[in-house]
C-alpha positions as a Markdown table, in Angstrom:
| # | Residue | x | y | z |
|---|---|---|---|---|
| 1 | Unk | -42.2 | 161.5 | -38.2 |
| 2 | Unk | -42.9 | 162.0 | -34.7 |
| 3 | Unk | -41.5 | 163.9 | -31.8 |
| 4 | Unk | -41.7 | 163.7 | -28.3 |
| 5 | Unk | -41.8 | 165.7 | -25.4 |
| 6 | Unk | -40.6 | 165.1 | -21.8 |
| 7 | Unk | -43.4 | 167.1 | -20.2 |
| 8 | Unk | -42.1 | 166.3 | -17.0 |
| 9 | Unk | -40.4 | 168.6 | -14.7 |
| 10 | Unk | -36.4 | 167.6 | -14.4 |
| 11 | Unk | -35.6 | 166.0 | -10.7 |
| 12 | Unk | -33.0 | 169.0 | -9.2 |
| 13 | Unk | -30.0 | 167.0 | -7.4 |
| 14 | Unk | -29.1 | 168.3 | -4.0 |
| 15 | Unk | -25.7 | 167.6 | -4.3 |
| 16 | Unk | -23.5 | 169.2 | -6.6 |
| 17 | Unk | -21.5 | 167.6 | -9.1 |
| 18 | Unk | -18.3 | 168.8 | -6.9 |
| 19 | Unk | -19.4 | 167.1 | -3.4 |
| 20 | Unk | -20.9 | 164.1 | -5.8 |
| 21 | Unk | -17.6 | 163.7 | -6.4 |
| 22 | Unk | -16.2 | 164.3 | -3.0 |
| 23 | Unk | -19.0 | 161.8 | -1.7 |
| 24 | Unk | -17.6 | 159.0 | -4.1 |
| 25 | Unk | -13.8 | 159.9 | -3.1 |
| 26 | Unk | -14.6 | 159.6 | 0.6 |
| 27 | Unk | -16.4 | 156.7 | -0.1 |
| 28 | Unk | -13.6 | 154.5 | -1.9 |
| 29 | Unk | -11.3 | 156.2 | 0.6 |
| 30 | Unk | -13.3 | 154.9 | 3.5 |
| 31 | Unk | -13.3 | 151.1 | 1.6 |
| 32 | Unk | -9.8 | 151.6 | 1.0 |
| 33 | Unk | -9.1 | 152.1 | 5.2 |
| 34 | Unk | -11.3 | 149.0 | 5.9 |
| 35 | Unk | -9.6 | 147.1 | 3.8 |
| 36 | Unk | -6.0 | 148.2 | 4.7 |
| 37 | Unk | -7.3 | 147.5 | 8.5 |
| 38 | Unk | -8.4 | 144.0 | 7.6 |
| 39 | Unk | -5.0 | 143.4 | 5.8 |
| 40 | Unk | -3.5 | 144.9 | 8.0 |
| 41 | Unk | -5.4 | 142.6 | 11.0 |
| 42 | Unk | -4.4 | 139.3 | 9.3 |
| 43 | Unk | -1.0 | 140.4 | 8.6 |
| 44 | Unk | -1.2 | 140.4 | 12.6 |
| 45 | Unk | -2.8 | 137.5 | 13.5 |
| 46 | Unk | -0.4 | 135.7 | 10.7 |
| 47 | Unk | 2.5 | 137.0 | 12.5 |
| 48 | Unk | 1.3 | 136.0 | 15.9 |
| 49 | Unk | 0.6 | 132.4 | 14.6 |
| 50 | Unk | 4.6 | 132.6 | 13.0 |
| 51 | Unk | 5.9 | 133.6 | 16.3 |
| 52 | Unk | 3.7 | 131.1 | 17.7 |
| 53 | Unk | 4.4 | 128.2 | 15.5 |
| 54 | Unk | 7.6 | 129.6 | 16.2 |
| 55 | Unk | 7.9 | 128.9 | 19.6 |
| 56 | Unk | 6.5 | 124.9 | 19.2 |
| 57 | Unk | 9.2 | 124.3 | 16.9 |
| 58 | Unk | 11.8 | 125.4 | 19.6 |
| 59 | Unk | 9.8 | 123.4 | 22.2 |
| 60 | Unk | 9.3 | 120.5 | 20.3 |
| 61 | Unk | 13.1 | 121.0 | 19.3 |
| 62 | Unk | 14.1 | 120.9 | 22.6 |
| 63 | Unk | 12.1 | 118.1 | 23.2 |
| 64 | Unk | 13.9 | 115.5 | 20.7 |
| 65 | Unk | 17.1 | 116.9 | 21.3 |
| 66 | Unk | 16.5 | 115.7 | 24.9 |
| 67 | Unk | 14.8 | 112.4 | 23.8 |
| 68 | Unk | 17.6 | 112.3 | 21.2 |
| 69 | Unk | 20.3 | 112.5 | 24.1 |
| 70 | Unk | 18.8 | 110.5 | 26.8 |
| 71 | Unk | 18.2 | 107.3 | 24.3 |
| 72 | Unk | 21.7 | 108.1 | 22.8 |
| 73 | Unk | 23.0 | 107.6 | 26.7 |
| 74 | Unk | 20.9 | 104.6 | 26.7 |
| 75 | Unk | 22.1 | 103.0 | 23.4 |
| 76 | Unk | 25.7 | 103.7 | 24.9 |
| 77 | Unk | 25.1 | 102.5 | 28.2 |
| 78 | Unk | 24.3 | 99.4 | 26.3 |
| 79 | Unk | 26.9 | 99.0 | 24.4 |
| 80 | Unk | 29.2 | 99.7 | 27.2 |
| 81 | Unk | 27.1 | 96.3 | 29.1 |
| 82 | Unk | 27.7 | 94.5 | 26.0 |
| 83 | Unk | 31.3 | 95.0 | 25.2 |
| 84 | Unk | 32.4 | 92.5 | 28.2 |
| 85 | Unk | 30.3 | 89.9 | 26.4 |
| 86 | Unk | 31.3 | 90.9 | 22.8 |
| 87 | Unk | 35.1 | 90.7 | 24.4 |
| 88 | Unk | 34.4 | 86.8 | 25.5 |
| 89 | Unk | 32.7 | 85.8 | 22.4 |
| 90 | Unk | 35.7 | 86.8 | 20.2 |
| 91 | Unk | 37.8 | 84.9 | 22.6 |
| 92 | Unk | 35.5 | 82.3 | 21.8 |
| 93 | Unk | 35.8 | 82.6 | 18.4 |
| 94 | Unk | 39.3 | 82.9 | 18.5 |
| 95 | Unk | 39.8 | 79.6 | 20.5 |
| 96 | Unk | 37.3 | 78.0 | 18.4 |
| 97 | Unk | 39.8 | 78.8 | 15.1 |
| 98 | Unk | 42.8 | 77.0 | 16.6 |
| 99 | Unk | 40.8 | 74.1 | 18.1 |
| 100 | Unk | 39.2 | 73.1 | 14.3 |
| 101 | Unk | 37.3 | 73.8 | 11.8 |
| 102 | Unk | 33.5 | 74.6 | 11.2 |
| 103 | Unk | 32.4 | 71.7 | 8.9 |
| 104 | Unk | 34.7 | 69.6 | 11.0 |
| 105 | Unk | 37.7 | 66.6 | 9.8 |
| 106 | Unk | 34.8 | 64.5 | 8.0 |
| 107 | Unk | 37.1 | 65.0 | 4.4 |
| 108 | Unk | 40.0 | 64.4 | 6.0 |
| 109 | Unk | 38.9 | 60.7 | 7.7 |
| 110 | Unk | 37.1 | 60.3 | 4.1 |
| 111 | Unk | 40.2 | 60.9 | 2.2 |
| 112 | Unk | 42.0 | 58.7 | 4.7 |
| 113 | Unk | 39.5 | 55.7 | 4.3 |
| 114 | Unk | 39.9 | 55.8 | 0.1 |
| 115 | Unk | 44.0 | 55.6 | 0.6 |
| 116 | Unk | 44.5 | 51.8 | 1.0 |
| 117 | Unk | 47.7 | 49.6 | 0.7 |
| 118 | Unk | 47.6 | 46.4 | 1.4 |
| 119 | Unk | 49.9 | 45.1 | 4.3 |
| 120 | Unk | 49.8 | 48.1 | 6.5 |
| 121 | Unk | 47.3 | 49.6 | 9.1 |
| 122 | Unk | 47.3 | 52.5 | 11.1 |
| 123 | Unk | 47.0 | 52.9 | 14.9 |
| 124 | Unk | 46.4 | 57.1 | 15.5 |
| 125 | Unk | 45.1 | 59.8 | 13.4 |
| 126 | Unk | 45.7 | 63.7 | 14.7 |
| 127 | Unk | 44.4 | 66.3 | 13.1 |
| 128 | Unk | 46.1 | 69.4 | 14.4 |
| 129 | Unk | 46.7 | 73.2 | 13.8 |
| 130 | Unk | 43.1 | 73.8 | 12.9 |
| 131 | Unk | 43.2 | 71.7 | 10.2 |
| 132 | Unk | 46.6 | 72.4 | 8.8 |
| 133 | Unk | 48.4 | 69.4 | 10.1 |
| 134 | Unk | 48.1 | 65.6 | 9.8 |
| 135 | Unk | 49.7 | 62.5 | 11.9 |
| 136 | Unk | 49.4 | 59.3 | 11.0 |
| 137 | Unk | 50.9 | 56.7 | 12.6 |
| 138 | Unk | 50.7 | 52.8 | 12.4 |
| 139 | Unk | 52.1 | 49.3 | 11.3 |
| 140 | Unk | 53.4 | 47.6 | 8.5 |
| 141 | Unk | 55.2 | 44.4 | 7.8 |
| 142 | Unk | 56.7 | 46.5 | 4.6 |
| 143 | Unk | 58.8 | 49.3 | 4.1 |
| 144 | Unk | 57.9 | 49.6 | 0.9 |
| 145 | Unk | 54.5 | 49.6 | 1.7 |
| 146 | Unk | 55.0 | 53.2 | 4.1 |
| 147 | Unk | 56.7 | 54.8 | 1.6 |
| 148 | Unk | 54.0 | 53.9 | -1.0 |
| 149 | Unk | 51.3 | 55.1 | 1.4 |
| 150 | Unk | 52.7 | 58.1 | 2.2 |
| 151 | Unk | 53.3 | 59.2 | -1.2 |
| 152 | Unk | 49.5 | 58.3 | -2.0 |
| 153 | Unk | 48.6 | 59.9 | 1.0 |
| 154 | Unk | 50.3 | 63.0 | 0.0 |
| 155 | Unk | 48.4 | 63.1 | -3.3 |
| 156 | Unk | 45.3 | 62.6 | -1.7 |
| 157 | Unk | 45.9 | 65.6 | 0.7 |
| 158 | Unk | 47.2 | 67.9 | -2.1 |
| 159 | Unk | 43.8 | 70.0 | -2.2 |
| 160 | Unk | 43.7 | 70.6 | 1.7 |
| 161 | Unk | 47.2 | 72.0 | 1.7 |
| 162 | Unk | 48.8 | 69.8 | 4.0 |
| 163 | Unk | 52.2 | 68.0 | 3.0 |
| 164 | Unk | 53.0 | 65.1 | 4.7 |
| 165 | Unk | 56.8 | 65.7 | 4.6 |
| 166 | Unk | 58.8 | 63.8 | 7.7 |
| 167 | Unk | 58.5 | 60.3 | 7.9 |
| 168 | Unk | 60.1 | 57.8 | 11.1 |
| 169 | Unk | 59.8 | 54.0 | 10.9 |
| 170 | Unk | 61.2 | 51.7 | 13.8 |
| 171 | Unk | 61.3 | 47.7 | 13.2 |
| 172 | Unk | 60.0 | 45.9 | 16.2 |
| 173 | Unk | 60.8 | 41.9 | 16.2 |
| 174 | Unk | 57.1 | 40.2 | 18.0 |
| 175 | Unk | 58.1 | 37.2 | 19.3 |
| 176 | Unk | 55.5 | 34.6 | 19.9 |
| 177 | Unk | 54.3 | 34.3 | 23.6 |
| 178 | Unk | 56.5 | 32.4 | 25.8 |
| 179 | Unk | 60.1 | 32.8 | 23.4 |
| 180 | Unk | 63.2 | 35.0 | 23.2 |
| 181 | Unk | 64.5 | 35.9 | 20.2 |
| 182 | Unk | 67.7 | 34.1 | 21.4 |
| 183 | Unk | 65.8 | 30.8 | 21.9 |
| 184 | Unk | 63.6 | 30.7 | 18.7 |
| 185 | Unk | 65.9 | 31.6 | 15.7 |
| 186 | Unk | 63.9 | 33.0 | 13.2 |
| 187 | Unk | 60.5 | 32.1 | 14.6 |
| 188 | Unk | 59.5 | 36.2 | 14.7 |
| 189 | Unk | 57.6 | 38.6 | 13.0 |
| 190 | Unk | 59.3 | 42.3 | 12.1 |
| 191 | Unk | 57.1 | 44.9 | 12.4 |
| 192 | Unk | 57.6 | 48.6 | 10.8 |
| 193 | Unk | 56.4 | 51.2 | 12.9 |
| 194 | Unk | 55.8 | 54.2 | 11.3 |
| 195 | Unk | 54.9 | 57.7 | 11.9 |
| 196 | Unk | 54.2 | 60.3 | 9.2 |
| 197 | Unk | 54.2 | 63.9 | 9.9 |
């Protein structure tokens, strides 16, 4: 076993343990204050930047409310130039729905054309009421024959709604050129002339 010696002379410290300790405090102290300055700095600078950013929201704030109002006045003032028009096109429209219909009186000519009875033709066809009315007048050389038409005409017009429901007939005596009925006995034709409503 062995033992050594520390023949060297011990280093004396100037400082005493006391103002060692002192030294240290001041120094942590010191790093303390630097760094409650730099917080305390950027705490500023963040607060100027809030009051800052602040202020741009108000501007730019102000800024849409006032694009906000003047395109709101313009959208209006539009309007307001368009209501005149909007006015006449619902007159339009209006006028347009007691004149007739949009796809027009092709069914009701089509339902017309497949109705037939023989001995009878018609002179006028009037659509009316926007569609809600029918007139047909014409001739026969039957009465009989009208009343059969306008009962198959009234079947045929049962999906549109309209009921054919009056019904005149007038006889007319056609003489041939030249006569009067008092001169040729017999030699006319009756004629039914016929209107159904």
């Amino acid at each position: 076993m062995s033992q050594q010696l520390n023949l060297l002379p011990k280093a004396k410290s100037r400082y005493s343990p006391a103002t060692m300790a002192l030294i240290i405090l001041g120094v942590v102290l010191l790093a303390l204050l630097v760094s409650w300055g730099v917080k305390r700095s950027m705490l500023a600078a963040a607060r100027a930047a809030e009051v800052a950013s602040a202020a741009r929201l108000k501007e730019v704030n102000a800024q849409f409310e006032q694009r906000f109002r003047s395109r709101a006045a313009q959208i209006n003032a539009e309007i307001e130039a368009l209501k005149p028009r909007a006015a006449e096109a619902e007159q339009v429209i209006l006028l347009a729905a007691g004149v007739g219909k949009p796809e027009g009186y092709s069914p009701y000519f089509s339902s017309l054309a497949a109705v037939r009875e023989d001995g009878l033709w018609l002179s006028d066809v009037t659509v009316g009421q926007a569609g809600k009315s029918l007139q047909v007048t014409g001739q026969s050389l039957d009465k009989e024959a009208v009343l059969r038409y306008s009962q198959k005409l009234n079947t045929a017009f049962a999906s549109s709604g309209i009921k054919l429901t009056e019904l005149e007939m007038t006889s007319q005596l056609l003489m041939p050129a030249g006569t009067t009925p008092a001169a040729d006995k017999g030699g006319g034709l009756t004629v039914i002339r016929f209107a159904l409503r």
